[in-house]
N, C-alpha and C positions, 0 to 999 in steps of 0.2 A: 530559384525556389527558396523559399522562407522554410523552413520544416517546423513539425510540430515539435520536434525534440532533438536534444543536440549534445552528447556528451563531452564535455570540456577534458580532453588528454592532454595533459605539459609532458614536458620532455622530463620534468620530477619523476612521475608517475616511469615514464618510460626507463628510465636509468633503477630506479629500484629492480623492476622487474629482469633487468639485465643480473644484478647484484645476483637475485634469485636463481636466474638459469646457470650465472657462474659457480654458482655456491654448490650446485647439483645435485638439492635437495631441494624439489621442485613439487612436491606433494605435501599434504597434513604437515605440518614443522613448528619450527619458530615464529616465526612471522605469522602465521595464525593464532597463533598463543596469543603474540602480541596484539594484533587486531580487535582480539576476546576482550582483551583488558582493556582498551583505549574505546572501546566501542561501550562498556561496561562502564564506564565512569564517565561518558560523553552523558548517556541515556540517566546514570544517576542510579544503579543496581549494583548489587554483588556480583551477577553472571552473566557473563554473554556465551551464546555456543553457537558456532560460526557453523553451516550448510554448503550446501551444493547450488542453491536456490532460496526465492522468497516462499515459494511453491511448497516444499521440502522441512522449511523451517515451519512454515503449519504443519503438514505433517507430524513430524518431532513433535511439535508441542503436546497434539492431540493425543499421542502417544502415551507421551511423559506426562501427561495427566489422566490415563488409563481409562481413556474414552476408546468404547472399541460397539461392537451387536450387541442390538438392542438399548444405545443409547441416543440421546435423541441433543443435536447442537441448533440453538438460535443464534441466527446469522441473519444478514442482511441480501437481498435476491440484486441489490443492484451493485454492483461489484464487479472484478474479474473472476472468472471462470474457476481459478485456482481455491479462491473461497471454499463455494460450495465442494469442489473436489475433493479437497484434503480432509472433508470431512468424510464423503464416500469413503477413501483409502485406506480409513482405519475401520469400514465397516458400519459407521452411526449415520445418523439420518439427520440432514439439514432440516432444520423448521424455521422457513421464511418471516421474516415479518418485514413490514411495508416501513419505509422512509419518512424524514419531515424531508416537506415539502421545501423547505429552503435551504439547508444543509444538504442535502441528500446522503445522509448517515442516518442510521437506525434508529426508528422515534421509539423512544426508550417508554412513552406510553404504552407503547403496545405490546410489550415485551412480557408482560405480568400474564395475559390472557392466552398466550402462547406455551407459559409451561405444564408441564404432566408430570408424572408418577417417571418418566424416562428421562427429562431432560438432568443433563449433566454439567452443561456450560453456556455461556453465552461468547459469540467470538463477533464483538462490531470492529467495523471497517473505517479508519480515520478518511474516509474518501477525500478525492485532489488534494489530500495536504493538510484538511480541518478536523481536526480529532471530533471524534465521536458526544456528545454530553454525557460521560464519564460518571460524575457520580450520582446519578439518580438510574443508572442501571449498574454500578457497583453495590448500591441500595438493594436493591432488586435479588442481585445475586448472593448476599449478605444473608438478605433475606431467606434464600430458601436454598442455603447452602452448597451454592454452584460456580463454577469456575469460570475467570473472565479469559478469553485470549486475546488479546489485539492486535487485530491485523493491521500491522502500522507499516502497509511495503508500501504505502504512498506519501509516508508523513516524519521523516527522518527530520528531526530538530525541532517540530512545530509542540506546540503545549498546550495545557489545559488548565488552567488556574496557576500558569506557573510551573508547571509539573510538565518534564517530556515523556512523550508517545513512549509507549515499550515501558515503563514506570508505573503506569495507573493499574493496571490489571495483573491476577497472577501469572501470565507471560506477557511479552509481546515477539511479535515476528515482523522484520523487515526484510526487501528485497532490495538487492542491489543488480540489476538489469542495468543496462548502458540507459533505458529512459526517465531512469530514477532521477532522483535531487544529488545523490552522491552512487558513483558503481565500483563495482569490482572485475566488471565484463559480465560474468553470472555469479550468484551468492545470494546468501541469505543469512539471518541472525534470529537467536533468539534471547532474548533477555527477561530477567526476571531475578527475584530476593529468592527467591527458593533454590537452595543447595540440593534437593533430592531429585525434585525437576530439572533444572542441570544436568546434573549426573546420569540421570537417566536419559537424557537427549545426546550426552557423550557417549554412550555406551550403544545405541541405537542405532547413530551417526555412522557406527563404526564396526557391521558386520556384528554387535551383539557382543562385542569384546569387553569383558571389565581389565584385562590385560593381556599380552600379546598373546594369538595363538587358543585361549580361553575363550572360548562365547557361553556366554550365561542367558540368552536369550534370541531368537530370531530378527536378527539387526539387518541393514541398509548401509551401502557405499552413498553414503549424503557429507560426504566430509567435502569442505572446501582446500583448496590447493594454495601452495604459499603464493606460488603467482600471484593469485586473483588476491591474496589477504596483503599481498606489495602494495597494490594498487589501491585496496581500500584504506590503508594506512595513510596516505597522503591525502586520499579521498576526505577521508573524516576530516583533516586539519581544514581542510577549506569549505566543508559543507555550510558553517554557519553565511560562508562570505558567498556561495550560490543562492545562497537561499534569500540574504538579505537583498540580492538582485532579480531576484523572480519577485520579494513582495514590490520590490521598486517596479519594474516592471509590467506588474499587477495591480497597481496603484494608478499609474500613469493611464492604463486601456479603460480602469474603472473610470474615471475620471472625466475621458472623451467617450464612451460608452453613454454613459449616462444621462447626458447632451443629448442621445440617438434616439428614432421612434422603432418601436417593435423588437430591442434587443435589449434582454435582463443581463446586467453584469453579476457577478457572483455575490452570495451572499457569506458577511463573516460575523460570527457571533461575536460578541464582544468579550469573551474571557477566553479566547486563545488567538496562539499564533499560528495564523493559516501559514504552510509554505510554500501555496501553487506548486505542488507537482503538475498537476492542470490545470489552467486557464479556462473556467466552461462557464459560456453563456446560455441563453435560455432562449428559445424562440419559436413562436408557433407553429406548430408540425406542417403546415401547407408551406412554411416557408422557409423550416431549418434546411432541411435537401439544397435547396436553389439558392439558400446562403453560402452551403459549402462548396458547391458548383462554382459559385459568382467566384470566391476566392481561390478555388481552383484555377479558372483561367488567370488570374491575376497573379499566379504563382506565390500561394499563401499555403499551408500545408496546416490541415483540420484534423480532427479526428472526432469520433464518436465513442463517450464509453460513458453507460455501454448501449447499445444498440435494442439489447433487449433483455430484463432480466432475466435470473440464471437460471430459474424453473421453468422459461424458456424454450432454452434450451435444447436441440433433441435428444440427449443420452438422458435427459428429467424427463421429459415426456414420456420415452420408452420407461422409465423406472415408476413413472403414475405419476409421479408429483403434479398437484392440478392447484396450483396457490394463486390466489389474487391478491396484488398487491396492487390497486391504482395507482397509486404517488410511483411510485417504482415506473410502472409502466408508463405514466404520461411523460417522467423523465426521459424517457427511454425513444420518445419520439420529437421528443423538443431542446434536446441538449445537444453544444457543439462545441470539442474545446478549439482554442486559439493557442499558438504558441509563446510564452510566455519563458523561455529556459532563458538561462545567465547570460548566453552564447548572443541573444539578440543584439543589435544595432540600437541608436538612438533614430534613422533614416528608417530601419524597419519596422521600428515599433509605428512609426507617422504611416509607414506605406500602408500597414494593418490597420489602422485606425479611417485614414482614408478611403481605402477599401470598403470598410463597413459603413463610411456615413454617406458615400455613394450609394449602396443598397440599400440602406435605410430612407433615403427619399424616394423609395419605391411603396413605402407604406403608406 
């Protein structure tokens, strides 16, 4: 079986994390410190403040920008689940707006007609790897004095005019999940120029402690463990060198894709660096299903994200949410990613492509 994701562990990775269990200081330490910092100057910021999750790190942020009832966040409905969550958790209310259609990141036109007297922030999604179009909803937000957060747990390294992910907005949040571009096993980060916002996601992180034993506020066990911050430590040194093998990777599928009838390969804008977290092509809803069946048997491993926006949902239906998004929604029945991580073969990458131009003389 080919999978759709595949995390790359060396024996690197595995020998720190020894150092750690020998050292028997196996929780919040040094080596998260360290992580902070190296992850903080990879991204191009003052701060990083290391989590429990990617999940956890929106949380925090929304926090630490004191978004809480009766505030209202614009987000994107095509996403993971965790999006729109995190903004439930602190109490405010997601306001969906609909996608471009060829990005599938949040069309920043629509963003203007969306806000109220309550909204507080805007939080878009760098989806598979391609940053969001940045500054015409930094624009936006300028404008009418609100806060950006980016949810950057799909787009570790990738840029925007030059600029990386977790830099453009007053935070960013990434996850480091085993199916990420770089992991830590589970983690998450938030980064950002602001020393109050920081601090405040330190404190938070951490049972509400401004120091031991003290809690100055109603706080959360979100701290990450040095284990996990072993493993991103090494992580980070080689994420550039993952990444530049997914866009090879992604380059190559483009390529013999394009060649095919009935399948859209992905689209990339020309002022950033996609990083393929996902590989997702396009294909007509009567025949995405039977695409990923066909690859099924052929032992190819697909996935769908996502399946269906997140107003969707049932815990948003029970809560009323009643959004229409079409772009969102027609994504949501015509998209299928392909595997695309570092870990592939050059014999796989053919077997998948072959795969597909066999199906596609079915059009």
């Amino acid at each position: 079986m080919i999978p759709i994701a595949k995390p790359i562990i060396s024996d690197e990775e595995i020998d720190e994390v020894v150092k750690v269990l020998r050292s028997g200081f196996i929780a919040q330490g040094p080596r998260v410190a360290e992580f902070e910092e190296n992850f903080a100057e990879y991204v191009g910021v003052k701060h990083a403040v290391a989590s429990s999750s990617g999940t956890t790190a929106l949380h925090l942020a929304l926090l630490a920008a004191d978004i809480g009832p009766g505030d209202e966040v614009i987000t994107t409905p095509f996403s993971f689940a965790a999006t729109g969550n995190s903004i439930l958790y602190v109490g405010a209310k997601p306001v969906f707006v609909d996608i471009d259609k060829e990005t599938y990141n949040i069309d920043p036109e629509r963003i203007e007609e969306a806000i109220t007297e309550n909204t507080k922030a805007i939080m878009p999604v760098h989806l598979y790897g391609q940053p969001a179009d940045m500054d015409p909803i930094n624009k936006t937000a300028n404008n009418h004095g609100l806060i950006v957060i980016e949810d950057a747990a799909q787009a570790h390294g990738a840029t925007y005019n030059g600029e990386k992910t977790g830099s453009l907005g007053d935070m960013g949040c990434f996850s480091f999940y085993p199916t990420k571009n770089m992991t830590t096993s589970e983690g998450g980060m938030i980064t950002t120029n602001s020393a109050e916002m920081a601090e405040k996601a330190r404190v938070l992180r951490a049972h509400g402690e401004s120091e031991r034993y003290t809690h100055v506020v109603l706080g959360y066990n979100f701290r990450m463990t040095d284990i996990a911050a072993a493993i991103g430590i090494i992580q980070l040194k080689k994420l550039d060198k993952f990444n530049e093998k997914r866009i090879e990777n992604a380059k190559y599928l483009t390529e013999k894709i394009d060649e095919l009838n009935g399948i859209k390969s992905p689209y990339v804008a020309s002022n950033v660096k996609h990083v393929f977290h996902q590989y997702t092509v396009r294909i007509e809803e009567s025949n995405r299903d039977n695409l990923m069946e066909f690859l099924k048997e052929k032992g190819i491993g697909t996935g769908i994200h996502y399946p269906k926006p997140i107003y969707q949902q049932k815990i948003y239906q029970e809560l009323g949410f009643k959004g229409f998004c079409p772009e969102a929604e027609s994504a949501s029945s015509e998209v299928l990613s392909l595997p695309v991580h570092p870990s592939l073969e050059k014999s796989e990458l053919e077997e998948i492509v072959s795969a597909l131009t066999e199906f596609s003389k079915k059009f």
